[in-house]
C-alpha positions in Angstrom: 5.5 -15.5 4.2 4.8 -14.1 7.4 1.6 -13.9 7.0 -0.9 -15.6 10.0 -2.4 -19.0 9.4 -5.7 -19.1 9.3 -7.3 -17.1 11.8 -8.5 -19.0 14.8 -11.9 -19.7 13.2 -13.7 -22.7 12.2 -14.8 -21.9 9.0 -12.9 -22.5 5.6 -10.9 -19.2 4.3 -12.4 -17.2 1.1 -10.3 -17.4 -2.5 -11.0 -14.1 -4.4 -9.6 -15.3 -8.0 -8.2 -12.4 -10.2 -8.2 -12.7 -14.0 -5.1 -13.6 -15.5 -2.2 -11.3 -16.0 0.2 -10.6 -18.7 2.9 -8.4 -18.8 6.3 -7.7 -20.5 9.2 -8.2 -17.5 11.8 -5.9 -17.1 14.1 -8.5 -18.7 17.4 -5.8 -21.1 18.4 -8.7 -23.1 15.0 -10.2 -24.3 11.8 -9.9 -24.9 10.4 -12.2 -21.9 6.9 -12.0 -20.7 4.9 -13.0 -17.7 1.4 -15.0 -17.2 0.1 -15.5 -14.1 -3.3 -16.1 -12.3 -3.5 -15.2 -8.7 -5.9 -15.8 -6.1 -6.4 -13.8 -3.1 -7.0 -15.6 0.3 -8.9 -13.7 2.7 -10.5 -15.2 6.1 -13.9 -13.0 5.8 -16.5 -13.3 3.1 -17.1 -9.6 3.0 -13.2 -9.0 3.3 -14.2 -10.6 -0.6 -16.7 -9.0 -1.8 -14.8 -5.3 -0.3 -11.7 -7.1 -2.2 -14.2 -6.7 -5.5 -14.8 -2.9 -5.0 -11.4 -1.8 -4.9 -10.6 -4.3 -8.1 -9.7 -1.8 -10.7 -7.1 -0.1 -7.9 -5.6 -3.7 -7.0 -4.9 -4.8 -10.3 -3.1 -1.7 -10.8 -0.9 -2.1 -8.1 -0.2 -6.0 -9.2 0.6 -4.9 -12.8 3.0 -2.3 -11.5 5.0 -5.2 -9.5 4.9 -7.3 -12.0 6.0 -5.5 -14.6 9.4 -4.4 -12.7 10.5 -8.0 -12.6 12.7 -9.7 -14.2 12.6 -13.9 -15.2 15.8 -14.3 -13.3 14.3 -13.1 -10.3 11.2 -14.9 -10.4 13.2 -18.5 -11.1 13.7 -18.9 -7.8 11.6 -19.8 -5.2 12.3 -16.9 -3.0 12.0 -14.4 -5.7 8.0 -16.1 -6.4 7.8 -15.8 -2.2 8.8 -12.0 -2.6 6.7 -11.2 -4.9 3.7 -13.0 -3.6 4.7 -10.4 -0.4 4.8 -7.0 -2.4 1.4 -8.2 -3.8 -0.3 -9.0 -0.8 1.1 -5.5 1.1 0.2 -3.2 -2.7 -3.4 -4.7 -2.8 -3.8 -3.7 0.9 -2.6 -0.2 0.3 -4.7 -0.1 -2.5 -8.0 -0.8 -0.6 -6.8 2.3 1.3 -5.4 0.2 4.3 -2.3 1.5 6.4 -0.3 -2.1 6.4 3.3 -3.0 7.0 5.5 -4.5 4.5 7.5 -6.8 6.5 9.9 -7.7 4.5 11.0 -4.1 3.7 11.2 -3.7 7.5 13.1 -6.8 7.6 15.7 -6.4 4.8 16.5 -2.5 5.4 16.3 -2.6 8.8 20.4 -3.2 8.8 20.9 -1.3 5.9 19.7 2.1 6.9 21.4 4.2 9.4 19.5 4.9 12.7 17.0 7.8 12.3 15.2 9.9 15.0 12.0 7.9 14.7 9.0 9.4 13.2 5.5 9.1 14.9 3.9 6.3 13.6 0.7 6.0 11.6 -1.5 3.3 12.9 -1.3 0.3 10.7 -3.9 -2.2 10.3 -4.0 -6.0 9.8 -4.1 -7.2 6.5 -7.2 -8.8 5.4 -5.1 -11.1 2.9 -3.6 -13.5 4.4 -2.0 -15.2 1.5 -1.4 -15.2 -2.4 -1.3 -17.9 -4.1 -0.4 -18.6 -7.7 -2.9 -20.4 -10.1 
């Protein structure tokens, strides 16, 4: 993840710990279901207790991600690293933040042809610095 270490700063990150999810994965020959915990990490205290606010919209947005996945993807180690990604960038978006999704930028960069480029909206850091799995 491309995510920055902790932020130059003495004190000891924040964990925001989500309840537990489980969905049904997008998985055409089987039933197959996902459980996961997740905890947030977040370098600010009230970066936390904002996190809390917008709970109901970020759990959403996780559900939604999680649900269009399938077990073979989330075998591997990149696929978890992906995912952990789309997570972190959808629970930003859902506290109303303007952030990049880096590895959408990364991966279609190549793919798409070159476009007369759009003005930009002015994108924020993202308070989230990592997602861990529990």
């Amino acid at each position: 993840m491309k995510a920055k270490a902790h932020a130059k700063s003495d004190k000891p990150p924040t964990f925001v710990p989500l309840d537990p999810f489980t969905v049904n994965l997008a998985d055409k020959d089987q039933d197959k279901y996902l459980q996961v915990g997740l905890t947030f990490e977040v370098g600010d205290p009230h970066v936390a207790e904002e996190l809390k606010g917008y709970m109901p919209a970020i759990r959403n947005a996780v559900l939604l991600i999680l649900s269009h996945k399938t077990s073979e993807e989330l075998l591997e180690v990149e696929g978890k690293e992906k995912m952990a990604e789309e997570i972190r960038v959808s629970a930003a978006r859902a506290m109303g933040l303007e952030v990049d999704d880096e590895s959408a930028s990364d991966e279609s960069a190549d793919a798409r042809p070159a476009k007369k480029k759009k003005k930009k909206k002015r994108t924020e850091e993202n308070p989230i610095s990592h997602v861990h799995y529990s």
